[in-house]
TIROKE-302015 format. One line per 4 residues: number of its first residue (from 1); their letters; for each residue x, y, z of N, C-alpha, C. Coordinates in steps of 0.001 Angstrom, whole numbers. Example, Ala and Ser with C-alpha at 12.3 -4.5 7.8 and 13.67 -1.06 7.14 Angstrom:
2
1 = AS = 13190 -5690 7800 12300 -4500 7800 13200 -3300 7800 ~ 12850 -2250 7080 13670 -1060 7140 12900 30 7870
//
This chain:
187
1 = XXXX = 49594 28253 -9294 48674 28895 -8378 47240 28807 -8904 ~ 46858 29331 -10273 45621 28730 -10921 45036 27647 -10813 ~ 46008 26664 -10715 45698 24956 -10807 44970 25015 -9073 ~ 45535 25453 -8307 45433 25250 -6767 44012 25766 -6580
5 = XXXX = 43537 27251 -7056 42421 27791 -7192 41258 26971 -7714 ~ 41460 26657 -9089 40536 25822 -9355 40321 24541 -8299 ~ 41228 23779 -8486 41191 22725 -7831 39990 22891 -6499 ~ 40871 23890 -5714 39583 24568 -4460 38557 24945 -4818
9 = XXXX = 38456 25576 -5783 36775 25780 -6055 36022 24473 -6629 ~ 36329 23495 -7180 36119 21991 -7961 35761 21708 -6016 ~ 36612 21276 -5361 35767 20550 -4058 34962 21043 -3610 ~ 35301 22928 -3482 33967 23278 -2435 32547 23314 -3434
13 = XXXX = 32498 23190 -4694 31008 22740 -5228 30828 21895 -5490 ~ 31724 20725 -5520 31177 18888 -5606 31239 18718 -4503 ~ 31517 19971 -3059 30987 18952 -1862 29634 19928 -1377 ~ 29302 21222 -1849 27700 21163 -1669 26800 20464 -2322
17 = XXXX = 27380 19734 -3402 26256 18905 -4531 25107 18712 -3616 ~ 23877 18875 -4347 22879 18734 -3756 22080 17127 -3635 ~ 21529 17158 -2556 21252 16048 -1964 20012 15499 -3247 ~ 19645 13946 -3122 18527 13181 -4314 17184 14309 -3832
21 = XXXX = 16306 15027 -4799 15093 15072 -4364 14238 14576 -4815 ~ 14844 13197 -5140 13186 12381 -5595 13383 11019 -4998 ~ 12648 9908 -4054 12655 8791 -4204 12430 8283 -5259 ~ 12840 6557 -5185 12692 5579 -6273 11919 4025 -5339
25 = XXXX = 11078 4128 -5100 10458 3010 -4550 10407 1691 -5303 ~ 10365 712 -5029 9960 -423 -5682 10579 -1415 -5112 ~ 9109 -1826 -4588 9414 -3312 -3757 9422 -4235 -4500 ~ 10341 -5221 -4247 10154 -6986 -4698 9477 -7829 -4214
29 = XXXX = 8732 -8740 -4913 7994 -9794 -4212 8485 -11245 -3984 ~ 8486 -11929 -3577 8972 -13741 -4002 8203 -14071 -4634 ~ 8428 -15168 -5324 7369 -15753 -6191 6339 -15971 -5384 ~ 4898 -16721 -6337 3581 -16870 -5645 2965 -18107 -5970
33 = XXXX = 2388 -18796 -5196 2048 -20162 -5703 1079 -20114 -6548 ~ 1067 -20928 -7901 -350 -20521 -8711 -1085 -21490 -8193 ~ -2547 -21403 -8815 -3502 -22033 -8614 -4411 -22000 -7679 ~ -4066 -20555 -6821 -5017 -20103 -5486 -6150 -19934 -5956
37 = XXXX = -6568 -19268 -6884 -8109 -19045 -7598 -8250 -20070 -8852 ~ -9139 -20077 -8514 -10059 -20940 -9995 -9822 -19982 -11196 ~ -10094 -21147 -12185 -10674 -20290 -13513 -11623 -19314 -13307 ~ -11491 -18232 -13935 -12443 -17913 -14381 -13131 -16857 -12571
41 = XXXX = -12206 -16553 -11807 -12583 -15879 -10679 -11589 -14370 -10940 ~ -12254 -13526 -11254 -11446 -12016 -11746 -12048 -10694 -10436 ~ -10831 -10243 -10114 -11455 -8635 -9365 -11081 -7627 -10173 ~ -11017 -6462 -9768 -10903 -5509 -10166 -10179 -4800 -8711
45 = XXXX = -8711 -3968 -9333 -8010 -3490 -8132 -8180 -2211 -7819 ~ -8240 -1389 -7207 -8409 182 -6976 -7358 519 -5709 ~ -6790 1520 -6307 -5688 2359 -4956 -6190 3364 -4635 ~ -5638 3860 -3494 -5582 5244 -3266 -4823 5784 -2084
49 = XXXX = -4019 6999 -2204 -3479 7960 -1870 -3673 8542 -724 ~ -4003 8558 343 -4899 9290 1646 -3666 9824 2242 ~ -2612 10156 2035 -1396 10801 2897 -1638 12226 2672 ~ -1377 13209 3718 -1767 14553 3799 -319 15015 2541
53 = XXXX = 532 14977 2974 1859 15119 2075 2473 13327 984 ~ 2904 14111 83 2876 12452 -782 4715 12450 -786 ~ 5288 12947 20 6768 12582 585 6831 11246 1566 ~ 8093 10793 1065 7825 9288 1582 9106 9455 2736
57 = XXXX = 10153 10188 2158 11289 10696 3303 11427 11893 3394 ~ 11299 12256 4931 11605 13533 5465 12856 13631 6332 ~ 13774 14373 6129 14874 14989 6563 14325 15759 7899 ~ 14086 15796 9386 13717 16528 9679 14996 17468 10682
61 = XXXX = 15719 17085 10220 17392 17382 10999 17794 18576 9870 ~ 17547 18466 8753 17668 19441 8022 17275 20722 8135 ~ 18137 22043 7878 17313 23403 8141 16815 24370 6491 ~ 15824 24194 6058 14493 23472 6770 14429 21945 6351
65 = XXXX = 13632 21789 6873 13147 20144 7049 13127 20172 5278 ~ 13888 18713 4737 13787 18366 3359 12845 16874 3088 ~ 12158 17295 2223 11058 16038 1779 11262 15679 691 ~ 10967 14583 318 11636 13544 -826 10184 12952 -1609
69 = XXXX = 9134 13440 -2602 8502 12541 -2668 8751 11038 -3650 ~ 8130 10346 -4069 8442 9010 -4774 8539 9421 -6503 ~ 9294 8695 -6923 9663 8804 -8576 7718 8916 -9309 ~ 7230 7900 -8693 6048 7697 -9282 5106 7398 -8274
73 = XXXX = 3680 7539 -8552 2763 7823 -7465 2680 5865 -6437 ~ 2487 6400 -5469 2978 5353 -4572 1786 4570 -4958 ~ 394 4824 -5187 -766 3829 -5252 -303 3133 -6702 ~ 352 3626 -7612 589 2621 -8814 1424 1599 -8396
77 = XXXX = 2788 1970 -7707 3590 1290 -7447 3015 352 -6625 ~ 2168 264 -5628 1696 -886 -5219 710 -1890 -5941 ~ -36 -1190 -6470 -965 -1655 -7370 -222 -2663 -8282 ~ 749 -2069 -9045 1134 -2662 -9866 1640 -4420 -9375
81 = XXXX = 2257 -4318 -7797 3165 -5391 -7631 1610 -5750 -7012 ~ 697 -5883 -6267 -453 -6507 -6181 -923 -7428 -7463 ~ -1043 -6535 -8255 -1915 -7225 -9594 -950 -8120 -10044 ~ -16 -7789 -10044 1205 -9232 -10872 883 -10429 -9978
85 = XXXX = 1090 -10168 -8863 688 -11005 -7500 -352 -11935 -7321 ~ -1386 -11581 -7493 -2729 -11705 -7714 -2326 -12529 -9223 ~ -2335 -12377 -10140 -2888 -12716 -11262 -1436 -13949 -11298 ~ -370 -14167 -10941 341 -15029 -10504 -238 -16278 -10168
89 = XXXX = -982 -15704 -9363 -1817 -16657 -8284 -3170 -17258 -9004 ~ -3287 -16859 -10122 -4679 -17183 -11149 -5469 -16190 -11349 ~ -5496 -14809 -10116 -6661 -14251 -10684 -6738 -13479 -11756 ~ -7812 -13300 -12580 -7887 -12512 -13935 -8027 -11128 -12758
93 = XXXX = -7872 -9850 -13701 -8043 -8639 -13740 -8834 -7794 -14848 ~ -10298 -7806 -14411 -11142 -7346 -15303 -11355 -6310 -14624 ~ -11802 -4898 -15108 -12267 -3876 -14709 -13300 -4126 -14233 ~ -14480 -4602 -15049 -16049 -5091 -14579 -16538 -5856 -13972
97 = XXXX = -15275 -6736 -12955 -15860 -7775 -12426 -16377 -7215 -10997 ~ -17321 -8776 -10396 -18388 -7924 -9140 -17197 -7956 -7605 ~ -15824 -8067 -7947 -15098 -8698 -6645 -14171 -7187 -6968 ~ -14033 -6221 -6036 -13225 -5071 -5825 -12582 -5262 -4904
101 = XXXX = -10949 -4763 -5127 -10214 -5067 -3370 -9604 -3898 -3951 ~ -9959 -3540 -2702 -9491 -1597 -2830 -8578 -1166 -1635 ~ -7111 -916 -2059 -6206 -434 -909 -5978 1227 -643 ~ -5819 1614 265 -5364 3019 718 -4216 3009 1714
105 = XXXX = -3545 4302 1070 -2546 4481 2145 -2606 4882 2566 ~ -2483 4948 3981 -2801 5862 5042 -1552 6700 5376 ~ -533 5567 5595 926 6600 5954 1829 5287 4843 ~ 2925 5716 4739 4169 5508 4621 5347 6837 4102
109 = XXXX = 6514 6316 5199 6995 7800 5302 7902 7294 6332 ~ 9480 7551 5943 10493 7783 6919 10509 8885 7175 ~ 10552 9387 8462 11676 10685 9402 13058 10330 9841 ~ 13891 11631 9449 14880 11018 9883 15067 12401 10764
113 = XXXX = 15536 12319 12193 15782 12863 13408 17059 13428 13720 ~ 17587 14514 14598 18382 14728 15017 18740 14684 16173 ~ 19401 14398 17139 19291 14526 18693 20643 14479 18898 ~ 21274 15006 19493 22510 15214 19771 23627 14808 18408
117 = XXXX = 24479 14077 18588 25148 13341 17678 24738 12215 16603 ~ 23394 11919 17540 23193 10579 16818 21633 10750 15881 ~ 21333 10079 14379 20298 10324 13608 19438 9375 14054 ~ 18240 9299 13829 17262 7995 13995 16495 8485 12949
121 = XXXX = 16464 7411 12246 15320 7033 10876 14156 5855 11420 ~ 12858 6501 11262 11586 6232 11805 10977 5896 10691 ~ 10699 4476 10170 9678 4377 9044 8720 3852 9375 ~ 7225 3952 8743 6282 3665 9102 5354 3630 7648
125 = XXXX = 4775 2117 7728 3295 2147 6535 2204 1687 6722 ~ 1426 2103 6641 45 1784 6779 -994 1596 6329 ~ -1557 523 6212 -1780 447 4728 -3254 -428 4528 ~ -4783 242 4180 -6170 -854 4550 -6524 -1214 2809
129 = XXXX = -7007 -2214 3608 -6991 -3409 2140 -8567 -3407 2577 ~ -9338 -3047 1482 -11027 -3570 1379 -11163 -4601 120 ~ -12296 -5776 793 -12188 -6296 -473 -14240 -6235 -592 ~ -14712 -6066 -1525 -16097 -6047 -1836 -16459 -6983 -2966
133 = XXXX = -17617 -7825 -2274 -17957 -9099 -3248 -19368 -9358 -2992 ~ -20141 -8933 -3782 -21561 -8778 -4215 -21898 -8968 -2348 ~ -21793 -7916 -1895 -22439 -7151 -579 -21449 -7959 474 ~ -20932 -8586 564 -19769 -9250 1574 -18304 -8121 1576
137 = XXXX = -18325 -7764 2694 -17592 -6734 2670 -16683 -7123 4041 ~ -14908 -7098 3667 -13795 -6965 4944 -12608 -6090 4684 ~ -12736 -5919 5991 -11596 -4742 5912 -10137 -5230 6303 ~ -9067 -4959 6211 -7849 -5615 6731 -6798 -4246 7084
141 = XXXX = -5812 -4161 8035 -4969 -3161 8051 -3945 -3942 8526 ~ -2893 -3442 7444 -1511 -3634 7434 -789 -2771 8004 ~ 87 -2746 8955 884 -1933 9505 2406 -2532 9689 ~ 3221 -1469 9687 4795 -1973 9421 5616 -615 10189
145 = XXXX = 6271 -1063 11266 7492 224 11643 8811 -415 11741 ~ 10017 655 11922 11396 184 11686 11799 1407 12000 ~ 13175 1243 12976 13716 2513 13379 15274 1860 13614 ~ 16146 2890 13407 17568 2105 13045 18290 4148 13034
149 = XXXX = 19087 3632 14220 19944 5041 14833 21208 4672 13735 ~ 21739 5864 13744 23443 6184 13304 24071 7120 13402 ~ 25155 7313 13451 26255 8214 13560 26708 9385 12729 ~ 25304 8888 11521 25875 9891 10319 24198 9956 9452
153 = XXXX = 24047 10659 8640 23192 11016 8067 22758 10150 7042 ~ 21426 8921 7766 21335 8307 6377 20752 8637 4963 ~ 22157 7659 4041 21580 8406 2918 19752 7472 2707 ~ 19766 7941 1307 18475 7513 497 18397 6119 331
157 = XXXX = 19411 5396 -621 19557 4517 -1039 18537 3738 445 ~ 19132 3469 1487 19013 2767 2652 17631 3195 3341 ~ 17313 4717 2657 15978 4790 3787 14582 3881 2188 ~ 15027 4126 1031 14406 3485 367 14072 2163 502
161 = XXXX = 15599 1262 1079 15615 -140 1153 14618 -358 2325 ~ 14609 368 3570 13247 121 4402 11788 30 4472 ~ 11761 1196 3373 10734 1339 2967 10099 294 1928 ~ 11136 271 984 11134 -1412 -37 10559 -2547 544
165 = XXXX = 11068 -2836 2066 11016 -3865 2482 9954 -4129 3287 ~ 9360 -2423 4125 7725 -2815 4354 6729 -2943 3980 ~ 6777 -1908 2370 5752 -2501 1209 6071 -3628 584 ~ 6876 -4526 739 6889 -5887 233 6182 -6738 1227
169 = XXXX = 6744 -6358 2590 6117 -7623 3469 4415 -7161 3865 ~ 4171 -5655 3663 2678 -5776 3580 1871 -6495 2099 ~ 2643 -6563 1194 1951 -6486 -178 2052 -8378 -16 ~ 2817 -8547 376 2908 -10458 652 1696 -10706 1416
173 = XXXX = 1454 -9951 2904 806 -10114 3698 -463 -10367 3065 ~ -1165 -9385 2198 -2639 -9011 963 -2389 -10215 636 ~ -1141 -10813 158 -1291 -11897 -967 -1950 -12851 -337 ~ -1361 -13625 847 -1285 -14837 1671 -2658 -14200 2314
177 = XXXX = -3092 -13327 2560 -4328 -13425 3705 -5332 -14557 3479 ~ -5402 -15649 4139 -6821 -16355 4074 -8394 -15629 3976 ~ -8377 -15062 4162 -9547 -14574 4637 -9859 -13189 3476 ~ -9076 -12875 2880 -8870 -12096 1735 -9170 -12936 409
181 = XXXX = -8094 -14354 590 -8561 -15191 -580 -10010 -15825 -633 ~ -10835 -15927 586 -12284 -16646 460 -13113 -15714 557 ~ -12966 -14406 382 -13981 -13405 -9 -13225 -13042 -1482 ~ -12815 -13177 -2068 -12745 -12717 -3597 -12627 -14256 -4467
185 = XXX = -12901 -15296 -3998 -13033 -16526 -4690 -14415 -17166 -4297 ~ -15300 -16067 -3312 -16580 -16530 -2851 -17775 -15910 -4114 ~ -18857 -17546 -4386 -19507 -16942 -5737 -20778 -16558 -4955
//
C-alpha cells in the first residue's frame, strides 16, 4: 500500500514539473563567400534592444500569461553571428573604424494563443539595420512572420526552432544585401 502511495505522489509532481523559463536562441548561418570586402575595409558593429519586454515567447493561453525571456541578451546573440559573418566575408572589426552598421530590434517574439481546442503560435522579428559611412547613411528593415496551429501546446524546443530560423534568414538577408555591401566598402 506504501509502494502505491508513493508511486501516486512520484506522478502527480513529475506531472506538474514546471514548464522551461528561459529560452535558448541561436541561429545558424551557412557558410559565406570570402572575399566580398577588400583588405583592409573594417566597421564597427553596434546592437540594440528596443523591445518594450525582452521575452521572446509568450504563453498567452496560460493563466496568467507565461513569458520566456532568452538565455542571453538577444542583441549579442545577433551580433555575434553578424560579426563572424561579416568578417567571413573579409571584413575586419575594429572598434574605431569610420563604417558603423548598427542593428535594432524592434520585435521578435512568439505568442502562443488559445481558441477553442486549437493553439496558434504567432512569431514575428523585426529587425533595422543602419549602416553609417563618413556621412552616407541607409537604412534597411528586415521583417519575418510564421504562424503554425496545433492540437496541443507547443513546446519550446519548436517555438525556439522558429524563431532560430527567422533570425537566421534575416541575419543572411544583412549579409547578402547589395546595397549594404557598397556602403560599408565605399571609401
Amino acid at each position: 500500500m506504501k509502494k502505491i502511495i508513493l508511486l501516486a505522489c512520484f506522478l502527480i509532481l513529475t506531472g506538474c514539473a514546471k514548464q522551461p523559463v528561459i529560452a535558448n536562441l541561436n541561429p545558424q548561418l551557412g557558410e559565406q563567400p570570402s572575399g566580398v570586402y577588400s583588405a583592409g575595409t573594417s566597421a564597427v558593429i553596434i546592437g540594440q534592444d528596443s523591445r518594450r519586454s525582452k521575452d521572446v515567447v509568450v504563453y498567452l493561453s496560460d493563466e496568467p500569461a507565461t513569458g520566456l525571456a532568452n538565455i542571453s541578451a538577444l542583441q549579442d546573440v545577433i551580433a555575434r553571428e553578424l560579426v563572424d559573418g561579416l568578417q567571413r566575408q573579409g571584413l575586419t572589426i575594429d572598434r574605431s573604424a569610420p563604417v558603423q552598421v548598427k542593428f535594432d530590434i524592434n520585435e521578435l517574439l512568439v505568442r502562443v494563443t488559445r481558441a477553442n481546442m486549437l493553439y496558434t503560435a504567432e512569431g514575428k522579428s523585426h529587425i533595422t539595420l543602419t549602416v553609417e559611412n563618413r556621412g552616407a547613411v541607409d537604412t534597411r528593415i528586415y521583417k519575418r512572420e510564421e504562424k503554425k496551429d496545433s492540437a496541443t501546446r507547443p513546446d519550446l524546443p519548436k517555438l525556439e526552432k522558429m524563431l532560430n530560423a527567422q533570425l537566421a534568414d534575416i541575419i543572411q538577408q544583412m549579409l547578402q544585401d547589395e546595397e549594404v555591401r557598397k556602403l560599408i566598402s565605399r571609401q
